[in-house]
C-alpha positions in Angstrom: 105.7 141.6 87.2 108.5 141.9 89.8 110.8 138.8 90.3 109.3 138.3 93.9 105.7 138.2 92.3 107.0 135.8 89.7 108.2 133.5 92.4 105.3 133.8 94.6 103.1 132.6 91.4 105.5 129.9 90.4 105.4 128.7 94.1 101.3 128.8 93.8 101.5 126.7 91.1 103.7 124.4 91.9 101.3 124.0 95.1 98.1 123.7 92.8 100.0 120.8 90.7 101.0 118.5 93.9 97.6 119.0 95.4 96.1 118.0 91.7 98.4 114.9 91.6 97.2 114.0 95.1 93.4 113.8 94.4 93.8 112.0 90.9 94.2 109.1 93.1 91.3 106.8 93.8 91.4 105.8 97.0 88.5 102.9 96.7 90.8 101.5 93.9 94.4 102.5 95.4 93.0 101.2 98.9 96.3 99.7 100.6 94.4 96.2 102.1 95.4 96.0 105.7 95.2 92.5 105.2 98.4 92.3 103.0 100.5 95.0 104.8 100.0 94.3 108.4 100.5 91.5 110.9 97.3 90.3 112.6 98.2 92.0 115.9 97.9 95.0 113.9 94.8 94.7 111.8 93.0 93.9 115.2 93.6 96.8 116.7 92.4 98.7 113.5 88.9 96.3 114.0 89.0 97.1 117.6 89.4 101.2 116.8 86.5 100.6 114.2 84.2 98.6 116.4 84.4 101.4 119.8 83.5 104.2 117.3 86.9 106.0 117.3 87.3 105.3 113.4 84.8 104.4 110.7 86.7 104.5 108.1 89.9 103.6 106.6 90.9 104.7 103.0 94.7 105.0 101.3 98.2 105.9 102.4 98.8 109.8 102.6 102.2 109.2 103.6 104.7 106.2 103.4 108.1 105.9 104.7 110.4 103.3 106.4 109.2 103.3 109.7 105.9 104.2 109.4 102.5 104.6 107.4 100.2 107.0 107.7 96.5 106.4 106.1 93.5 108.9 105.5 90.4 108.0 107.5 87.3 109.3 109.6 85.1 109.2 112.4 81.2 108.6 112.0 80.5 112.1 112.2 83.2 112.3 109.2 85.8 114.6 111.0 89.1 113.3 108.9 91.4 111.5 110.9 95.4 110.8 110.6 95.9 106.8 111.2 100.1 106.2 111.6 100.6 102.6 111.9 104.4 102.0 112.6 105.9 98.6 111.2 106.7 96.3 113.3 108.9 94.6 111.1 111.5 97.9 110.7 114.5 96.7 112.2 116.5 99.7 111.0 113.9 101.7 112.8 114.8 99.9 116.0 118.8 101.0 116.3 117.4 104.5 115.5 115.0 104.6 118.1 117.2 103.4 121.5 119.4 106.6 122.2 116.2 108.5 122.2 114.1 106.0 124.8 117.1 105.7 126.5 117.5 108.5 129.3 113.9 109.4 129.1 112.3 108.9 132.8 108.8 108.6 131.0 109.3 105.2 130.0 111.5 103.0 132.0 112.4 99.1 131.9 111.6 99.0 128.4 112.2 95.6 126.8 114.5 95.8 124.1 112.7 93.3 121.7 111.4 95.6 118.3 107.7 94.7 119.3 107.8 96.7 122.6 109.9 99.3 121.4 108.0 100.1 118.6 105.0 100.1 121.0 106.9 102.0 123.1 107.5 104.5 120.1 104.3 105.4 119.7 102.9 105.4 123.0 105.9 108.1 123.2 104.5 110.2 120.5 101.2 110.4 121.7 102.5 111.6 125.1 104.8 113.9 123.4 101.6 115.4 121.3 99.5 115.7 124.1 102.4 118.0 126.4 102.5 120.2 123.3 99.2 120.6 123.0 99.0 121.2 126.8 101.6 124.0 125.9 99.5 125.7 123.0 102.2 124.3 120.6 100.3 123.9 117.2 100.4 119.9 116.5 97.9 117.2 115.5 95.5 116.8 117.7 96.1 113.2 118.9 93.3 111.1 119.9 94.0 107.2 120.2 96.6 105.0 120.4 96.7 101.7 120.7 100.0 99.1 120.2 101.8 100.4 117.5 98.9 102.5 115.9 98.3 106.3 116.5 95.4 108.0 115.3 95.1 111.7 115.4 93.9 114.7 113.8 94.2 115.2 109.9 95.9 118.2 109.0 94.4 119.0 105.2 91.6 118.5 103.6 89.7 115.7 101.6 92.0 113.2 102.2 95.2 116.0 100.3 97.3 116.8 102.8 99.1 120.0 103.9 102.4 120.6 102.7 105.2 121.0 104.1 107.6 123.8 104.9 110.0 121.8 102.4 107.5 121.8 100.0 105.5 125.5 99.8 107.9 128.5 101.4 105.5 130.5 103.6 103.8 133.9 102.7 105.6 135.7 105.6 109.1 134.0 106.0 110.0 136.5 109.1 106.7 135.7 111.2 107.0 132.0 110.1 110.3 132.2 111.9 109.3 134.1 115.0 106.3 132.0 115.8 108.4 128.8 115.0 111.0 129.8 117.4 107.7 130.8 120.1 106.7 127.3 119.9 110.2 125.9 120.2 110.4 128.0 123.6 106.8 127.1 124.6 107.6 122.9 123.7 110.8 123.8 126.4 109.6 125.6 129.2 106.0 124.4 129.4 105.6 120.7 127.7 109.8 120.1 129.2 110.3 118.3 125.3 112.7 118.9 123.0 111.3 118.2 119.2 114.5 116.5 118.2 114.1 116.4 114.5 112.2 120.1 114.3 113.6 120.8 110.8 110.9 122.4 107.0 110.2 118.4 106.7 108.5 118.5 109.8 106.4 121.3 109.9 102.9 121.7 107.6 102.1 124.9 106.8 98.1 125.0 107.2 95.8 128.5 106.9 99.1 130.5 106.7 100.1 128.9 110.2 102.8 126.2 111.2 101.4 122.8 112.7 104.6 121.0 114.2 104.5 116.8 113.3 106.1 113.6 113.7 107.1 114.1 117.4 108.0 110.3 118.3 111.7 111.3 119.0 110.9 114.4 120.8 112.3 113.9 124.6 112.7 116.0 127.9 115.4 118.7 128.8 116.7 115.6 131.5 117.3 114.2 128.5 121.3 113.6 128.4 121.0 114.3 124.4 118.4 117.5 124.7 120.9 119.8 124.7 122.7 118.7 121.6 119.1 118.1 119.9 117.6 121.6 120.9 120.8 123.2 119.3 120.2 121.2 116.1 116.5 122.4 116.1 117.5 125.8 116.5 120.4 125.1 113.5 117.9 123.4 111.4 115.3 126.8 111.6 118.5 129.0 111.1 119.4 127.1 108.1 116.0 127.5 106.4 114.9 130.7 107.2 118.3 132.4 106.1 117.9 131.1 102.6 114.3 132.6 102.7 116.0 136.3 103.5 115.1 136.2 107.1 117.6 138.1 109.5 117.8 135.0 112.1 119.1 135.1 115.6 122.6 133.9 116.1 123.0 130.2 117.2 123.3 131.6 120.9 120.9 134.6 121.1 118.6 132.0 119.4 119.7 129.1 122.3 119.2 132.4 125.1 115.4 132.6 123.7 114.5 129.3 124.5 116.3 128.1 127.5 117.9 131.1 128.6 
């Protein structure tokens, strides 16, 4: 077996095992209680997303970090669903978020109290999610938000979802690039975002194709910081894909392809 075959498998496996370690959970028993984690601003708009029909259910974190959660759930017709509640509570979240609000003419006169920013935040995201859409840029679908809750489409399956680029190296390291690089010039010239924080920790690999995520920081070309944040995009893409073997575009020729 040839040492790119050998890594191929290995990379399978590893694959198999996370996915394995994902569904031993029980997510009746590991159920994170909205009731202990959130404030009761937030669990009412879960009961008010559950009582219009656009979620029926609600089952265990897929995804936790500092400034966010995201659980598994569905709709009644059982289409799986992505609910990202942010915390409200995130303080550290709130100096991170300003230079990015800041300088955006979507969202003006915003109070700087970590309630409304955080609102802000994800009101931002779905906005941001919807342009790229618009712009045929592969992302989750999104579908409601309300406060500081987001619900959108569920990139997986059965409550596993899809790994990352950090996490399984694609088949086709080359056409990953190109089409990554496509939808960076398509979120630019058509959607007028920059992703911001476009880097293999952001983007799921799903049927062999990229799906582009966490977009909350993603802002306009009017932006003062887009230029600095579309070349650390473009760096961030260079970096990965030349330790994969791909022949990338230099830092300008790549800059030229998008905003040229």
């Amino acid at each position: 077996m040839s040492r790119n075959a050998r890594e191929k498998l290995a990379q399978r496996e590893k694959t198999v095992e996370r996915r394995d370690r994902i569904l031993e959970h029980d997510f009746s028993a590991e159920r994170a209680t909205i009731e202990e984690v959130f404030d009761q601003s937030t669990r009412l708009v879960i009961y008010g997303l559950l009582n219009s029909g656009v979620l029926y259910e609600v089952h265990g974190v897929v995804n936790a970090g500092k400034e966010a959660r995201v659980y598994w759930g569905k709709n009644k017709e059982g289409k799986e669903l992505a609910v990202k509640i942010y915390l409200t509570a995130s303080a550290e979240f709130k100096k991170g978020m300003m230079k990015y609000i800041e300088g955006d003419h979507r969202f003006k006169g915003v109070r700087h109290d970590t309630r409304s920013l955080i609102f802000t935040w994800a009101q931002k995201e779905f906005r941001n999610l919807e342009q790229a859409e618009r712009a045929k840029v592969r992302v989750p679908k999104p579908l409601a938000v309300k406060n500081n809750v987001l619900v959108m489409e569920f990139i997986g399956e059965s409550g596993v979802s899809a790994p990352s680029l950090k996490e399984e190296n694609p088949e086709d390291p080359e056409e990953m690039y190109g089409l990554l690089l496509t939808y960076v010039r398509r979120l630019y010239r058509k959607a007028d975002l920059v992703h911001g924080d476009l880097s293999e920790y952001n983007v799921m690999v799903w049927r062999g194709k990229p799906i582009v995520f966490d977009m909350g920081q993603s802002v306009p070309s009017s932006h003062p910081l887009a230029k600095f944040l579309l070349e650390r995009d473009l760096a961030n893409l260079n970096r990965f894909f030349s330790k994969l073997g791909v022949k990338v575009l230099s830092a300008e020729e790549a800059y030229r392809k998008v905003a040229g």
